[in-house]
C-alpha positions as CSV (number, residue, x, y, z in Angstrom):
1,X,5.4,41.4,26.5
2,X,2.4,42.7,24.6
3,X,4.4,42.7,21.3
4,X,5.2,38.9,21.8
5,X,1.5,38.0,22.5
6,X,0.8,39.8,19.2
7,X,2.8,37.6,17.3
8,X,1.2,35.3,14.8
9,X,-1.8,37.3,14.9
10,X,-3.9,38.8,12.0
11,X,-4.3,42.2,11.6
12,X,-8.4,42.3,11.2
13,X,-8.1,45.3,8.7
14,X,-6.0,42.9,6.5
15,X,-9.0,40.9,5.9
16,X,-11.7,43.4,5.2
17,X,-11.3,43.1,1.2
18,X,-14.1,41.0,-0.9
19,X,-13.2,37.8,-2.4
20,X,-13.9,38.7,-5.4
21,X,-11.4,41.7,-5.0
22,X,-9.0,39.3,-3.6
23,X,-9.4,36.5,-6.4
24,X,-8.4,39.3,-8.9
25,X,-5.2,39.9,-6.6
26,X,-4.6,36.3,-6.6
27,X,-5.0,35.9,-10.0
28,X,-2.9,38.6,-11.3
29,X,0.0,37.1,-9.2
30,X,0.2,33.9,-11.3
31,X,1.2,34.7,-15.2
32,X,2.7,31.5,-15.3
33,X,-0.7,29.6,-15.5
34,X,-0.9,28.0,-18.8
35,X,-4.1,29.8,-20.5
36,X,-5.8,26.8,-20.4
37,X,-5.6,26.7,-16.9
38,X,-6.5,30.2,-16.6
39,X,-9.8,29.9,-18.6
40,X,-10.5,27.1,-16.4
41,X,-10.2,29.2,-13.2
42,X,-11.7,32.3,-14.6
43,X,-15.0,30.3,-15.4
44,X,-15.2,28.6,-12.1
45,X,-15.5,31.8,-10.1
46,X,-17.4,33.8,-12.6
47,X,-19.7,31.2,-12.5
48,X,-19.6,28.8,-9.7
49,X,-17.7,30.5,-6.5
50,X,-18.2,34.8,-7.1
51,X,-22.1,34.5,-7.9
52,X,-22.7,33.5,-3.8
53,X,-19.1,34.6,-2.2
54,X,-17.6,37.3,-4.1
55,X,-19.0,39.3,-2.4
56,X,-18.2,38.6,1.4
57,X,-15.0,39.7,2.6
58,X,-11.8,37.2,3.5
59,X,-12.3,37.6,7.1
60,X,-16.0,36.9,7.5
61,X,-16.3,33.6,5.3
62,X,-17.5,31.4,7.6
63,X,-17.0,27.9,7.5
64,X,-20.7,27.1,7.6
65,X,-21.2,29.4,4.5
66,X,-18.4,27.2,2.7
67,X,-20.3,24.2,3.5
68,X,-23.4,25.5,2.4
69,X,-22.2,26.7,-1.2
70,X,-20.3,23.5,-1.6
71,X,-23.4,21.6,-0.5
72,X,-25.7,23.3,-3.2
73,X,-23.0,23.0,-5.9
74,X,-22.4,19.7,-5.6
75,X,-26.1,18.3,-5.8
76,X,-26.5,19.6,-9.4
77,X,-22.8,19.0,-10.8
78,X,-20.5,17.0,-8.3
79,X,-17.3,16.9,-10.5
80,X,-17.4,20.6,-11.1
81,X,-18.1,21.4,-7.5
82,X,-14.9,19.6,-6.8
83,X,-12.7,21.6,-9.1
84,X,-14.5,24.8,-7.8
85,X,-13.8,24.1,-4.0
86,X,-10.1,22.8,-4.4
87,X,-9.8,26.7,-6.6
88,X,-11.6,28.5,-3.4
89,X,-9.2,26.7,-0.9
90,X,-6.4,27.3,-3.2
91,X,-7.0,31.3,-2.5
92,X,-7.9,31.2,0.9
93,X,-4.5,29.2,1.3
94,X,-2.6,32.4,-0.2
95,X,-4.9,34.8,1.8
96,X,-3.9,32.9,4.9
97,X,0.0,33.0,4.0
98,X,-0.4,36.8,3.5
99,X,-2.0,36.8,6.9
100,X,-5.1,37.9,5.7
101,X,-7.0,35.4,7.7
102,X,-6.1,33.4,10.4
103,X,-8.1,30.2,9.5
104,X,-9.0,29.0,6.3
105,X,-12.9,28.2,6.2
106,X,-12.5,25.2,3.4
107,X,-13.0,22.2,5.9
108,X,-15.6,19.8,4.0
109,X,-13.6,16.7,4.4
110,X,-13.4,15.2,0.8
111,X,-14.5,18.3,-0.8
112,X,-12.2,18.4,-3.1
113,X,-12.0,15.0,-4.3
114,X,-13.7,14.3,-7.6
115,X,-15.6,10.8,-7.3
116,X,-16.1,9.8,-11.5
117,X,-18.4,7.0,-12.0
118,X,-16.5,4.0,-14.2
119,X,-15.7,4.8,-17.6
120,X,-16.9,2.9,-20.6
121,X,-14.8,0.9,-22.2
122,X,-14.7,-0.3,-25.8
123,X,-13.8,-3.7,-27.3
124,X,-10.9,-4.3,-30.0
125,X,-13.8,-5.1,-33.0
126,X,-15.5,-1.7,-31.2
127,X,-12.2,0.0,-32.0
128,X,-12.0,-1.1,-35.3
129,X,-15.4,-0.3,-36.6
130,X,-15.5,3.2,-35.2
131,X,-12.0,3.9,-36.8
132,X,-13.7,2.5,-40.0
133,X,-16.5,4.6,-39.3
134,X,-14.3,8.1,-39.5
135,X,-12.9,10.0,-42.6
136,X,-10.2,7.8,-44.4
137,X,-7.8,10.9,-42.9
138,X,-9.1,10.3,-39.3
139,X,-9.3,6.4,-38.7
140,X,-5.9,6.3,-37.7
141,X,-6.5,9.2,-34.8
142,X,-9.0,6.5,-33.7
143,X,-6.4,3.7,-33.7
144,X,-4.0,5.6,-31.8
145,X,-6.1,7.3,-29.2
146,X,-7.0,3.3,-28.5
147,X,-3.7,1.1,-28.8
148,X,-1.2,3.9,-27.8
149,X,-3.3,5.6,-25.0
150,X,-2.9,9.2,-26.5
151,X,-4.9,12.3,-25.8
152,X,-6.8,14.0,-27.8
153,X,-4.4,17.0,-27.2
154,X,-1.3,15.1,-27.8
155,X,-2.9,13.5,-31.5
156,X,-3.8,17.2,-32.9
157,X,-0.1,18.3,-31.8
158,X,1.5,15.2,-33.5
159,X,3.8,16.2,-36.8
160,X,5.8,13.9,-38.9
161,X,8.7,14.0,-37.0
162,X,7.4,12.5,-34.0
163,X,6.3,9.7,-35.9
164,X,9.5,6.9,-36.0
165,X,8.3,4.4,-38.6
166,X,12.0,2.3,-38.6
167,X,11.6,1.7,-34.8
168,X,7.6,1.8,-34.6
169,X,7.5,4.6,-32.4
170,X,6.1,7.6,-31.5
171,X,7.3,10.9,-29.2
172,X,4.8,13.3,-27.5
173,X,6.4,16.6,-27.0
174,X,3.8,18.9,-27.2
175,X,-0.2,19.6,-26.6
176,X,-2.7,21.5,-28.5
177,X,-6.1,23.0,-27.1
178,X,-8.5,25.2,-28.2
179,X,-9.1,27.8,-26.1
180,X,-13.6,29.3,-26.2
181,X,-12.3,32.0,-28.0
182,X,-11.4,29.5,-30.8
183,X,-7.3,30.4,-30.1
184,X,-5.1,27.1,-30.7
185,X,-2.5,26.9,-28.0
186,X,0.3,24.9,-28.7
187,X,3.2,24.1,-25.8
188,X,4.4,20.9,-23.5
189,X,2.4,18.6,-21.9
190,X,1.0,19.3,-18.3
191,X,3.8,17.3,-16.6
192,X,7.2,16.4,-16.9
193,X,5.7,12.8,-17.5
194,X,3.8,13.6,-20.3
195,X,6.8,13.5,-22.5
196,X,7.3,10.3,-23.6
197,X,8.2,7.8,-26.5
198,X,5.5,5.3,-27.0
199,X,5.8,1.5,-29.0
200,X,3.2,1.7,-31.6
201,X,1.6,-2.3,-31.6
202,X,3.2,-4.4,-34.3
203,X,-0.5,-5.1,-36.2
204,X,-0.6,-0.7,-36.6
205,X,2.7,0.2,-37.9
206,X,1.3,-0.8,-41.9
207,X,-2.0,1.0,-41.3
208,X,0.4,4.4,-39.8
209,X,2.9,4.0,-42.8
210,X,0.4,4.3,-45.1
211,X,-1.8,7.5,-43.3
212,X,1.5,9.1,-43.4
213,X,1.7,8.4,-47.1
214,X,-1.3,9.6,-48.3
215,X,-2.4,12.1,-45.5
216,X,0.5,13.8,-44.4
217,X,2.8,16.5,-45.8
218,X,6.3,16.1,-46.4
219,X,8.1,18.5,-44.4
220,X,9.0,17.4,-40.6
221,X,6.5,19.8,-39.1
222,X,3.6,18.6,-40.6
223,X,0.5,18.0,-38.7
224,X,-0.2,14.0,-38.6
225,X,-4.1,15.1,-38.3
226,X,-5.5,17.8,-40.1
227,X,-8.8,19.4,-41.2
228,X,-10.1,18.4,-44.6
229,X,-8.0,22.0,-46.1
230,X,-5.0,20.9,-44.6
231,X,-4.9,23.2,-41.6
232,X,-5.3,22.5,-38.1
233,X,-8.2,19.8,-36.8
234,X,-10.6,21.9,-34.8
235,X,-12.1,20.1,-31.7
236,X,-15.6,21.4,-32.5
237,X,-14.9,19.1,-36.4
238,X,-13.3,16.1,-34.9
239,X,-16.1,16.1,-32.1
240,X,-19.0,16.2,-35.3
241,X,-17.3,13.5,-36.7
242,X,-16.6,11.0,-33.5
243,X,-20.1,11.7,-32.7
244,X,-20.8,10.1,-36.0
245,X,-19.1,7.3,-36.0
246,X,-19.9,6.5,-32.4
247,X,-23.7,6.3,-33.5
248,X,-23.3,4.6,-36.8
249,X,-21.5,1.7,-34.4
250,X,-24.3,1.6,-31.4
251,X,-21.7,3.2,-29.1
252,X,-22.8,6.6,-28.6
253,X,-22.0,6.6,-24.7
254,X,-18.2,6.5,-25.8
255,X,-16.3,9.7,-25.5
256,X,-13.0,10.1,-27.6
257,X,-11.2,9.9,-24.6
258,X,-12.4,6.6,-23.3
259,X,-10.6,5.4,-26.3
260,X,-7.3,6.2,-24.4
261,X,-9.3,4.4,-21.5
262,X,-9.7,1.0,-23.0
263,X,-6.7,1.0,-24.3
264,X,-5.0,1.3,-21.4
265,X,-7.4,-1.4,-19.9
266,X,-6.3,-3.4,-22.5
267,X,-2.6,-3.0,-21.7
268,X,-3.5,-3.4,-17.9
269,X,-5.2,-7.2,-18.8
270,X,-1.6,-7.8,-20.3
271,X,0.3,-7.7,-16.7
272,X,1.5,-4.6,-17.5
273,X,2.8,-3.5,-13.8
274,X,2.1,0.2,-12.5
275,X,5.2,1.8,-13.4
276,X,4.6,0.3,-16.9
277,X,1.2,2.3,-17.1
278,X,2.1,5.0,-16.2
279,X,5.1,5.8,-18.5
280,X,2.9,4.6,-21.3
281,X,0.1,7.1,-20.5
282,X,2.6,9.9,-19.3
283,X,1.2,10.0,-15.8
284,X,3.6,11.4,-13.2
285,X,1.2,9.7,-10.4
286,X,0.6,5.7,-9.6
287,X,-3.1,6.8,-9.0
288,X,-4.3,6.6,-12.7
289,X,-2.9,3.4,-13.2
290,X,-4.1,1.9,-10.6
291,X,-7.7,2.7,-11.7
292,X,-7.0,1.0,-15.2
293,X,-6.1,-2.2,-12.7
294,X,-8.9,-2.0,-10.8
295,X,-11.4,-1.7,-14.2
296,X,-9.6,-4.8,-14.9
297,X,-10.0,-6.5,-12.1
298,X,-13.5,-5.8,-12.3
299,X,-14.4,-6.7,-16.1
300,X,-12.0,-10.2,-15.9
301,X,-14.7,-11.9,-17.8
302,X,-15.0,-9.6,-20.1
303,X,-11.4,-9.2,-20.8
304,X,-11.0,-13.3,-21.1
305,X,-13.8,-13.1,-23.9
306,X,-12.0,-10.6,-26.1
307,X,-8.7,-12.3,-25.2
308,X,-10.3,-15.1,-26.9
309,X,-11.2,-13.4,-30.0
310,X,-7.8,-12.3,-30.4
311,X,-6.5,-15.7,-29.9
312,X,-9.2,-16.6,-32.9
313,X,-7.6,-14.1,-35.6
314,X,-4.0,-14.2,-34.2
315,X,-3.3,-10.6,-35.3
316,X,-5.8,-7.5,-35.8
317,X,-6.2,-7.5,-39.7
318,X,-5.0,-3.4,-40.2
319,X,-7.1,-1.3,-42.6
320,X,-7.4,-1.5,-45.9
321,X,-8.9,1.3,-47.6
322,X,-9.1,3.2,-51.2
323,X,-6.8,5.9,-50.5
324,X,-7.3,7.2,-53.9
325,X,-10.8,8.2,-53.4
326,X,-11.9,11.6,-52.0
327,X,-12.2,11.9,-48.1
328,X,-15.9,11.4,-46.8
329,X,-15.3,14.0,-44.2
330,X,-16.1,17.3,-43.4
């Protein structure tokens, strides 16, 4: 009889290792994270979870201390407090599978949701000038981060052949970060979803033809983007640049990634439906799409004004640029 009433309980002794001890454990059980990934959760505990709990052991983090940490975290940087606390009850999960702990003291209801304030967006002329703003080699990253959605990690891992001029396409297969340690890592998108074949807009494919032309080496594997030497475009260059252009065209709150987001605000104002969205911006959830709806929704009058203008000059006039000259970048 005492054996059954023992059953389901938690040995204390299981418990009386540190978190930080733990975290190492937990960490060292999971090569399959993507090294991305791993940076990521490396730099959250080093710096945002071990600093205050790394040293308390599993079985005496209280839920109050959880609460507390979170609570202090999340006045200074909200979005990262977010990532931190979804990491912490991510562990505690494991610890409490390997019976470690009976209870797992992450309870802050909507702790772990990230709340992002709107994103800017950018008109079609904004578009235009800030591609005309870049390196003659780079306008066309601009282009294509705007009018087919990608990210920045999908357009540095784009090579000749994923680029289908006769049908106006263009296949993501692959990602490229760069890691702190200045390490390219090359490999599939995040999600099954990612991989996808994207309709380049009708008004683009001239402009596209003509960067693969004059920018692009022959051979199949050829980067679409590169540095001004030819090799790979490091993040640190292409961020110098955007920064540049962004300022010369008044539009310095634009990131390079709420290119992706206009675009896609763009294709929303269309009637493009949910499922639409979301195999055009390889997302594997409805959420994401539904945002781009919603910034629609919202910015109607704005959307009807530059629906206008496009109506004015029937087609976006692609651009037209001295190819022959040397590249004004870096």
């Amino acid at each position: 009889m005492a054996a059954l009433c023992n059953l389901g309980q938690v040995d204390p002794q299981h418990g009386r290792i540190t978190l930080q001890e733990y975290s190492a454990i937990w960490l060292a059980g999971r090569p399959a994270l993507r090294p991305r990934t791993l940076e990521l959760y490396n730099d959250l505990l080093e710096h945002r979870i071990l600093p205050e709990l790394g040293h308390v052991e599993l079985s005496r983090i209280a839920p109050s201390a959880v609460r507390s940490w979170h609570a202090r975290l999340a006045a200074h940087a909200p979005s990262t407090a977010a990532k931190a606390y979804r990491l912490l009850r991510t562990i505690l999960n494991t610890a409490l599978a390997d019976e470690r702990i009976s209870r797992n003291p992450c309870r802050v209801e909507g702790a772990g949701v990230e709340r992002l304030a709107e994103r800017p967006t950018a008109s079609v002329a904004e578009v235009e000038a800030l591609a005309d703003a870049m390196p003659d080699r780079l306008a066309v990253l601009v282009l294509l981060a705007a009018w087919c959605g990608l990210r920045r990690g999908e357009l540095l891992a784009l090579r000749r052949s994923d680029v289908d001029l006769l049908h106006a396409t263009i296949r993501v297969e692959r990602t490229s970060h760069q890691l702190k340690d200045g390490r390219l890592i090359v490999g599939p998108p995040k999600s099954q979803a990612g991989v996808r074949t994207i309709a380049v807009p009708p008004h683009l494919a001239p402009t596209l033809a003509l960067h693969l032309e004059h920018f692009v080496g022959p051979d199949s594997g050829s980067l679409v983007f590169t540095g001004i030497k030819g090799g790979p475009l490091r993040v640190h260059v292409l961020q110098q640049l955007w920064s540049r252009a962004r300022k010369a065209v008044g539009r310095e709150d634009l990131h390079l990634h709420d290119l992706r987001h206009s675009g896609n605000t763009w294709a929303s104002a269309t009637g493009a439906s949910t499922r639409e969205l979301m195999a055009r911006m390889g997302h594997a959830s409805p959420r994401a799409a539904l945002i781009y709806q919603h910034a629609t929704a919202d910015r109607d009058r704005a959307i009807a004004a530059a629906l206008s203008s496009l109506a004015e000059h029937a087609s976006v006039t692609p651009l037209h640029r001295d190819v022959s000259q040397p590249a004004n970048g870096i």
